[in-house]
C-alpha positions as CSV (number, residue, x, y, z in Angstrom):
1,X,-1.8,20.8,-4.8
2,X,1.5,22.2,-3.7
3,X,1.7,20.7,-0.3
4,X,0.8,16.7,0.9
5,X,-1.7,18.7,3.5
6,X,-3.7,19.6,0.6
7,X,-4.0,16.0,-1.0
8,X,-7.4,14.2,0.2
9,X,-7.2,11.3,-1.9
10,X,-4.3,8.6,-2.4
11,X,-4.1,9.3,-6.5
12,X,-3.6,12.7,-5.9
13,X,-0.9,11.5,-3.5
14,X,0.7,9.4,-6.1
15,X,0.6,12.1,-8.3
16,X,2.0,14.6,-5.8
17,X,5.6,12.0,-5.1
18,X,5.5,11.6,-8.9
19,X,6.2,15.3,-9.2
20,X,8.4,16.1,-6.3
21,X,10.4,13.0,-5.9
22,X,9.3,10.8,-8.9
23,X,12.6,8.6,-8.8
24,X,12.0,7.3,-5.6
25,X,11.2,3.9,-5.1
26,X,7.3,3.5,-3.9
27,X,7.4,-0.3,-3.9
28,X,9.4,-3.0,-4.0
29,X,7.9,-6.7,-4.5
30,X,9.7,-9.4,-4.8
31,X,12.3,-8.8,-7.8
32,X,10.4,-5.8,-9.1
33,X,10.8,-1.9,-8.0
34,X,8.7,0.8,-9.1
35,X,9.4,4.2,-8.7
36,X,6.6,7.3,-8.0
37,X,6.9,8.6,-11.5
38,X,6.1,4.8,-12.9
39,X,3.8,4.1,-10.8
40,X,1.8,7.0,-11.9
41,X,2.2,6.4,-15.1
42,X,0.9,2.4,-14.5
43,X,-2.4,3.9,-12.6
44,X,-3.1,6.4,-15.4
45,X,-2.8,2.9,-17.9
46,X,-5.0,1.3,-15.4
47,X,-7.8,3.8,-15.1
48,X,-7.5,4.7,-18.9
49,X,-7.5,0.3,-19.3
50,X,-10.8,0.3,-17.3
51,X,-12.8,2.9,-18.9
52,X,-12.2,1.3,-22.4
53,X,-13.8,-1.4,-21.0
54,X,-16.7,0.4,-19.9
55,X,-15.9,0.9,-15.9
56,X,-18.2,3.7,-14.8
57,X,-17.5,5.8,-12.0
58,X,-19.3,4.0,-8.8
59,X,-19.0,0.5,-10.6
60,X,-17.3,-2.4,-8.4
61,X,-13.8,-4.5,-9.9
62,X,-12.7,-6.8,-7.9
63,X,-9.3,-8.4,-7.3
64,X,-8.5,-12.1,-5.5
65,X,-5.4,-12.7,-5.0
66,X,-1.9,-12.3,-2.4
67,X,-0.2,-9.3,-1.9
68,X,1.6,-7.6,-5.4
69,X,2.4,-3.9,-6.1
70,X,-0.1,-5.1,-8.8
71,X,-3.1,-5.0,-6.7
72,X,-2.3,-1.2,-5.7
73,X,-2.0,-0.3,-9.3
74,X,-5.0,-1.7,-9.5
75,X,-6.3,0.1,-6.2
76,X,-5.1,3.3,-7.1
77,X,-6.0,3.2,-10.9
78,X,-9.5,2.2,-10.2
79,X,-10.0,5.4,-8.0
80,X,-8.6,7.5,-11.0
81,X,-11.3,5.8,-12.8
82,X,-13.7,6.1,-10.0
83,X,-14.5,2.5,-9.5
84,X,-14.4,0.9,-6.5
85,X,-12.1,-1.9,-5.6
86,X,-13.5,-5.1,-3.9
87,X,-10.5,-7.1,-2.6
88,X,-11.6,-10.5,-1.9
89,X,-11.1,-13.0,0.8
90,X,-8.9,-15.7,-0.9
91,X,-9.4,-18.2,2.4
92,X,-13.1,-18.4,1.8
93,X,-14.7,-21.4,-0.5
94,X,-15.7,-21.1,-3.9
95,X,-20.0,-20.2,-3.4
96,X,-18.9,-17.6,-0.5
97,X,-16.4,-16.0,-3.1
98,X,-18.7,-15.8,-5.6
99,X,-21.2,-14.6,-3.6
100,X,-19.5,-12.1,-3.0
101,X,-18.6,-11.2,-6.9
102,X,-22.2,-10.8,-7.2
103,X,-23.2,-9.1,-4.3
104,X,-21.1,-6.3,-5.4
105,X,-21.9,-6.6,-8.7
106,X,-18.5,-6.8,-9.9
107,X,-17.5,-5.7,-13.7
108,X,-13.9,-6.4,-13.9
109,X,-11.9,-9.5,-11.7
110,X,-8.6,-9.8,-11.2
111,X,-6.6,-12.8,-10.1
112,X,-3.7,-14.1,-8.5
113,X,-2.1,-17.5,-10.2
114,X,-3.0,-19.1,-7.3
115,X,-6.6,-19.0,-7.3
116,X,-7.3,-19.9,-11.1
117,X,-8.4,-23.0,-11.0
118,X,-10.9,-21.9,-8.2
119,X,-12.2,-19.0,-10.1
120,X,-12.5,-21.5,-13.4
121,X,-15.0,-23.6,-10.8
122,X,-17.5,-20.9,-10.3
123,X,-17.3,-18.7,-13.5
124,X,-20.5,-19.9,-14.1
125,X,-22.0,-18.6,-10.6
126,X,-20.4,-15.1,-11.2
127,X,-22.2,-13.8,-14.2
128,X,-22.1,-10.0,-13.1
129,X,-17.9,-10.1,-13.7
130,X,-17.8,-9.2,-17.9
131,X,-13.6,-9.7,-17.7
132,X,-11.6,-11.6,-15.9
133,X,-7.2,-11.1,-16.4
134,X,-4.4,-12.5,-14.3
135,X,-2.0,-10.5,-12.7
136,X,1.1,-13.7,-13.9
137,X,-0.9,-15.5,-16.3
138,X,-1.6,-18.8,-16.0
139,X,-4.5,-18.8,-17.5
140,X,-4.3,-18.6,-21.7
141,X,-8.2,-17.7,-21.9
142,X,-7.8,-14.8,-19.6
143,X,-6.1,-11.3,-20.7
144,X,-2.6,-10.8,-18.5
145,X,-3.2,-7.4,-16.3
146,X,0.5,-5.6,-17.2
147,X,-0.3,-6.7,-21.4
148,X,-2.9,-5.1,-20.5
149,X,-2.1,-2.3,-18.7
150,X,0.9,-1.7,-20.9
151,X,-1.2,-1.5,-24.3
152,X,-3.2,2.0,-22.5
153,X,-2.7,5.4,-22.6
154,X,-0.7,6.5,-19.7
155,X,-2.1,9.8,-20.1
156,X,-3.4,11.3,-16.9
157,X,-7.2,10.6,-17.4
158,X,-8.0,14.0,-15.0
159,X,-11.6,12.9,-13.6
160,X,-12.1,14.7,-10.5
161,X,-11.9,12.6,-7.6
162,X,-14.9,13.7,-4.5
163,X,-13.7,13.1,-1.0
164,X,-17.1,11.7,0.0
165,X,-17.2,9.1,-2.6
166,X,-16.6,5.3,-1.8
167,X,-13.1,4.0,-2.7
168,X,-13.0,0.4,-1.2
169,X,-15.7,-2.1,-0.3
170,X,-14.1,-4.6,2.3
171,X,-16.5,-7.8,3.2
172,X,-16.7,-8.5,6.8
173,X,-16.0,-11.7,8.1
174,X,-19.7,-13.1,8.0
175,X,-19.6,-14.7,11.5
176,X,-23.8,-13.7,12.1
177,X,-24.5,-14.2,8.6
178,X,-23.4,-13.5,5.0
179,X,-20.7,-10.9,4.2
180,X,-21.3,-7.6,4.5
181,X,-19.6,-5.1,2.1
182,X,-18.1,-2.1,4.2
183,X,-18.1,0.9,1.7
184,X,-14.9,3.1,2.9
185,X,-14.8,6.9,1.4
186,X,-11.7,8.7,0.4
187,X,-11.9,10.9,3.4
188,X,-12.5,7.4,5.5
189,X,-8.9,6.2,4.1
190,X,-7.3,9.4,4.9
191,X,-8.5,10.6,8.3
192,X,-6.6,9.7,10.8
193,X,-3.6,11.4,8.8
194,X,-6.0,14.5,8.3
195,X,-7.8,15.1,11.6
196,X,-6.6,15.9,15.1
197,X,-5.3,19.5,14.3
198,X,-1.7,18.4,13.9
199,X,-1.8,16.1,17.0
200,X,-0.1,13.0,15.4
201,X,1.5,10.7,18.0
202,X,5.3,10.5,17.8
203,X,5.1,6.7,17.0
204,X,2.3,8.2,14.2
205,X,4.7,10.0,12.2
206,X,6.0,9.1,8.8
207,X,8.3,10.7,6.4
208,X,9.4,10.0,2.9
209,X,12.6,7.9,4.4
210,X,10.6,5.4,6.1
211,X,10.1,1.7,4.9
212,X,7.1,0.3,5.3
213,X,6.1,-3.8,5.3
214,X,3.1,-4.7,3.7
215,X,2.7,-8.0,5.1
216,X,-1.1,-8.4,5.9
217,X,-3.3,-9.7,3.2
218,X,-4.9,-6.9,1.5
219,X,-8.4,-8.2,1.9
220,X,-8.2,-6.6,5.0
221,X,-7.6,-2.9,6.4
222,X,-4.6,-4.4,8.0
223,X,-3.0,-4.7,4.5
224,X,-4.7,-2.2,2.3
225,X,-5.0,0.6,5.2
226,X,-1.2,-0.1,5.8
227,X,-0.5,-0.2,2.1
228,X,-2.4,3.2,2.1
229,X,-1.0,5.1,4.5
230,X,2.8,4.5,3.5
231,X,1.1,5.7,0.1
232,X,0.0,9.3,1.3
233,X,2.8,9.7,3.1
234,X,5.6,8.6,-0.2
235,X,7.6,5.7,2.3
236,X,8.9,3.1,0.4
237,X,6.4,0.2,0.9
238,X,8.0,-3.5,0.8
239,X,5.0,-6.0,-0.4
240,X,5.5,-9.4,0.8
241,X,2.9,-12.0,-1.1
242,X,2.3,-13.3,2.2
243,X,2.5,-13.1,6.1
244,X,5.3,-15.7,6.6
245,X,7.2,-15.0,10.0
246,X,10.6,-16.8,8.5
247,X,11.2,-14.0,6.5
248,X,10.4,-11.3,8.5
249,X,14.2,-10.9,9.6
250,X,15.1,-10.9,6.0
251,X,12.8,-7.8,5.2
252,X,13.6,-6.1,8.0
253,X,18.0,-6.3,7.6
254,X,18.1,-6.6,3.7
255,X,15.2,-3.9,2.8
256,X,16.1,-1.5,5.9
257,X,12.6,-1.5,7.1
258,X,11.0,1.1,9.7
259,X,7.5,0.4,10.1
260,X,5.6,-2.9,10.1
261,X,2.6,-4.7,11.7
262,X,2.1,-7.8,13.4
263,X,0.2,-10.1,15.6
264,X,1.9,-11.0,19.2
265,X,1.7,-14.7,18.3
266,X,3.6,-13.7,14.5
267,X,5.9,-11.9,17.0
268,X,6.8,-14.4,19.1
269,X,7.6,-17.1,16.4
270,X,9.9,-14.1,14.9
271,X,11.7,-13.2,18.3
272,X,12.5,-17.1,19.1
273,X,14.1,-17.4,15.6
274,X,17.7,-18.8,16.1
275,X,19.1,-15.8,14.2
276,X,16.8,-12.9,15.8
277,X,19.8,-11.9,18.1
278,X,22.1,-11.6,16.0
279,X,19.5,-9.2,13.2
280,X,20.3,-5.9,12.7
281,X,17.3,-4.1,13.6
282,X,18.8,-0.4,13.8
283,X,16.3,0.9,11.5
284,X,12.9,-0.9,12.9
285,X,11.6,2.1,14.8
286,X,8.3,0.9,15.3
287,X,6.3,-2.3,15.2
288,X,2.7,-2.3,15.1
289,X,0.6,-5.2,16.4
290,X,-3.5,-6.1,17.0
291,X,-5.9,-8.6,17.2
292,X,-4.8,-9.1,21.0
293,X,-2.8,-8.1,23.9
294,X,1.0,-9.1,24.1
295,X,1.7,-11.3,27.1
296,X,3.9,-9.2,29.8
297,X,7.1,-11.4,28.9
298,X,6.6,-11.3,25.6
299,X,6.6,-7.8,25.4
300,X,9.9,-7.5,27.6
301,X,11.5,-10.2,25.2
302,X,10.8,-8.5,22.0
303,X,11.5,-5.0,23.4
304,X,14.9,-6.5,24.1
305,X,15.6,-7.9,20.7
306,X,14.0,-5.6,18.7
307,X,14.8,-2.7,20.6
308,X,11.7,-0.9,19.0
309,X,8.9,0.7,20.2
310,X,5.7,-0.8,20.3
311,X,1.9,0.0,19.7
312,X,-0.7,-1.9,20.4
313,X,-3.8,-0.8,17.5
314,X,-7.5,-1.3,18.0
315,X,-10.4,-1.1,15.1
316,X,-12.2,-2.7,12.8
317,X,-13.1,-2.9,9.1
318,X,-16.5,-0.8,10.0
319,X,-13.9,1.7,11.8
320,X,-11.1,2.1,8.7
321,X,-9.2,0.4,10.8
322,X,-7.0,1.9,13.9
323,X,-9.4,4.0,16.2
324,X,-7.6,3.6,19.4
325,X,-4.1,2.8,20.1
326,X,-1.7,2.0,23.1
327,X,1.6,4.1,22.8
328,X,4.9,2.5,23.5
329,X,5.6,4.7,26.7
330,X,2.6,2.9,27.8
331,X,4.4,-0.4,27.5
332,X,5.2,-0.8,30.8
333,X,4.7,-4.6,32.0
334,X,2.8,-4.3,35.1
335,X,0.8,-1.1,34.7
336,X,-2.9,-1.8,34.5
337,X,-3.2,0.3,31.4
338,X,-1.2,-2.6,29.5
339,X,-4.3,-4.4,29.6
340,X,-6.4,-1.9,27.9
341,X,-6.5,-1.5,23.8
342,X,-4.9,1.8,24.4
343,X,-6.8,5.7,23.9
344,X,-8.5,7.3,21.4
345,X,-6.7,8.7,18.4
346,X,-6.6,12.5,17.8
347,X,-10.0,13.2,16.3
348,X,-11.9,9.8,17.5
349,X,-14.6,9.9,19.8
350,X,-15.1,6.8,22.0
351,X,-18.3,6.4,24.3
352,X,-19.3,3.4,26.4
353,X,-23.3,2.8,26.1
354,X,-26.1,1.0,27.9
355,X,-28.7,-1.5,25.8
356,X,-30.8,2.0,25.7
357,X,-27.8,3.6,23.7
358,X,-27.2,6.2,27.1
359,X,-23.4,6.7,28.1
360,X,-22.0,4.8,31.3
361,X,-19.6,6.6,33.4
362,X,-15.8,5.0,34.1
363,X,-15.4,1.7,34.5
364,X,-19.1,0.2,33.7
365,X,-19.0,-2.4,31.0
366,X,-21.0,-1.4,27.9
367,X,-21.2,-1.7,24.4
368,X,-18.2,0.5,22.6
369,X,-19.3,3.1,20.2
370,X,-17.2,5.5,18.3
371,X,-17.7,8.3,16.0
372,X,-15.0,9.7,13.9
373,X,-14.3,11.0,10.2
374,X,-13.0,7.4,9.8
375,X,-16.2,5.3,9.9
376,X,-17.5,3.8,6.7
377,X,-20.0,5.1,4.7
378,X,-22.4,1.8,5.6
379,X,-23.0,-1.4,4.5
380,X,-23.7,-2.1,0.7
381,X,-26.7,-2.2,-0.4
382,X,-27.8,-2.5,3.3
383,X,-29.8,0.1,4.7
384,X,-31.1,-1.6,7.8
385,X,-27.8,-3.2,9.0
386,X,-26.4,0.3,8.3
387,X,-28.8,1.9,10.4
388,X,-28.0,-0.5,13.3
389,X,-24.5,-0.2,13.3
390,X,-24.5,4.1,12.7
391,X,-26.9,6.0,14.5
392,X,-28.5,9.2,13.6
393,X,-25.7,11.5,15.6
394,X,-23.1,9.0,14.1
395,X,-22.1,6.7,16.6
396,X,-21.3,3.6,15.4
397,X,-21.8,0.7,17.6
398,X,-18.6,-1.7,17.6
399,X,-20.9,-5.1,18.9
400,X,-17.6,-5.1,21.6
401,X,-18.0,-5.0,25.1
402,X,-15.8,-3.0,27.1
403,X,-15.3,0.0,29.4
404,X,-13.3,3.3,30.1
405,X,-11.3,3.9,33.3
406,X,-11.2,7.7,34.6
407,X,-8.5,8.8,31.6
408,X,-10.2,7.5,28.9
409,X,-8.2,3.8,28.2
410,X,-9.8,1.6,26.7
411,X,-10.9,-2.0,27.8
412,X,-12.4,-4.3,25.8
413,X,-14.3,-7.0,27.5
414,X,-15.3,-9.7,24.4
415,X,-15.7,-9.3,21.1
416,X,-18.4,-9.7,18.7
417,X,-19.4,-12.6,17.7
């Protein structure tokens, strides 16, 4: 493992910064930085924590709670120890959370202060989870995670960590029925930084000076993917406990932030803020933003005050997350293609299909399907909902409507439901 190309897993990232550059800072929460070199050591306490308590490889832990540096000690240690994290919704009520817990057949949970008193309500629906610990206490019956942590080994534990093997379960939103649990690989996590024979975007690049904000929730590939990928590529990641648009101007001046994601309406409260003129925003090279196009004058205002680029991302939990992305030299209020979600990353696939799964030339409206080294494993425990979504040659079918124009950008149409 002498060079980051060779690396296929985020621990043996971590482990690669912790030897070439183990002073630098990997996160920074709230009043708390930790460097490469202890964050390496904290994982190696983690995974050495969990298999005292009898995590096998391929057994689920859990975590519910806002964004911490915790949670990726967690994330990172459980792959050391080859379990698989399950971070949970914490918007959803009490029966779906548990149902969750036991869906996955969760060993270990671990929990935010915030969500005690809800976890207290249902410990008696959850009887698959043998330990629960906090990450700040608040709870005296309950094991704190760095006590914890701190009393292991932080001896490397050495297992052997399979590119093929699942790393994260991520629950979709439910919206045609219960949650189900998306089972992302190593190789899923990593592959848009690992395919495309060196053809990474400009506004795809990272390097070991960039800042990163983790700002979405990490029950979602929005925060965990994000979290990831300034992970692989050793950028200082700043964690904020949650999305809240009137500090966004403090990250971005006080921590010296690069890189960050956001959704147009987040952006617009941020750009209209009294003091967003007067920000220094010399480092924010690029903002990243989803879930919807940016209104034309929207765009133009932020481009002015940020003076940034932009990138509009499209995916979904199913997908790893980005598939397809607009570049900022496409940002061009007016053009047509400012409509579309944007084109296929280096190494996606993108096809446009009738209700008889056949390909539709440009421009027909059709159900998007995309095969790439980033779609999930399948659904847990789910065989026929896997086998609807992925087909035999590995297309898997997005449930969005859209189409392709003649050089392959993409328009979505609607949504699933």
């Amino acid at each position: 493992m002498t060079k980051l190309e060779d690396v296929t897993n985020l621990a043996d990232a971590v482990r690669f910064h912790s030897q070439s550059r183990g002073d630098s800072i990997i996160f920074d929460f709230e009043d708390r930085i930790s460097t490469f070199a202890q964050f390496d050591a904290h994982t190696n306490q983690v995974a050495n924590g969990l298999k005292a308590l009898g995590v096998k490889p391929g057994d689920h832990i859990a975590y519910i709670g806002k964004n911490s540096d915790i949670y990726f000690e967690l994330l990172i240690g459980g792959m050391k120890a080859g379990a698989i994290m399950t971070p949970v919704n914490w918007r959803l009520a009490g029966p779906e959370i548990a149902f969750i817990l036991e869906d996955s057949k969760s060993a270990i949970l671990f929990l935010g202060p915030e969500f005690v008193d809800q976890v207290r309500g249902i410990k008696d629906q959850i009887p698959s989870v043998r330990h629960i610990m906090t990450t700040e206490g608040g709870a005296p019956e309950w094991q704190d995670v760095p006590a914890w942590r701190d009393a292991q080994s932080s001896a490397d534990p050495g297992r052997p960590i399979d590119a093929g093997d699942v790393a994260i379960q991520l629950y979709t939103s439910g919206t045609t029925g219960k949650p189900k649990g998306a089972m992302l690989s190593h190789s899923n996590l990593l592959s848009m930084v690992r395919s495309g024979n060196g053809e990474v975007p400009e506004w795809n690049k990272w390097d070991d000076q960039d800042v990163s904000l983790v700002a979405m929730p990490v029950f979602h590939i929005g925060g965990t993917g994000w979290g990831a990928l300034g992970v692989y590529f050793g950028a200082k990641g700043v964690v904020a406990r949650e999305f809240d648009p009137t500090k966004i101007l403090d990250f971005i001046e006080h921590s010296k932030v690069s890189k960050m994601f956001m959704v147009p309406a987040a952006m617009q409260f941020v750009v209209r803020l009294p003091r967003a003129k007067q920000t220094d925003f010399s480092r924010l090279r690029h903002i990243a933003y989803g879930a919807s196009p940016i209104p034309a004058a929207l765009l133009q205002e932020c481009i002015d005050v940020f003076k940034c680029g932009f990138v509009q991302m499209y995916g979904m939990t199913e997908t790893t997350g980005t598939i397809v992305a607009l570049p900022p030299e496409d940002h061009i209020p007016g053009e047509e293609r400012m409509r579309s979600a944007g084109k296929a990353l280096p190494g996606v696939e993108l096809a446009i299909l009738d209700p008889d799964g056949n390909p539709l030339p440009p421009r027909q409206v059709g159900e998007i399907a995309t095969r790439s080294g980033a779609n999930m494993v399948g659904y847990w425990n789910l065989p026929e909902a896997t086998a609807k979504t992925i087909t035999k040659d590995g297309w898997l079918l997005t449930g969005d409507a859209g189409y392709l124009d003649e050089n392959g950008f993409l328009y979505r149409i609607a949504s699933r439901t």
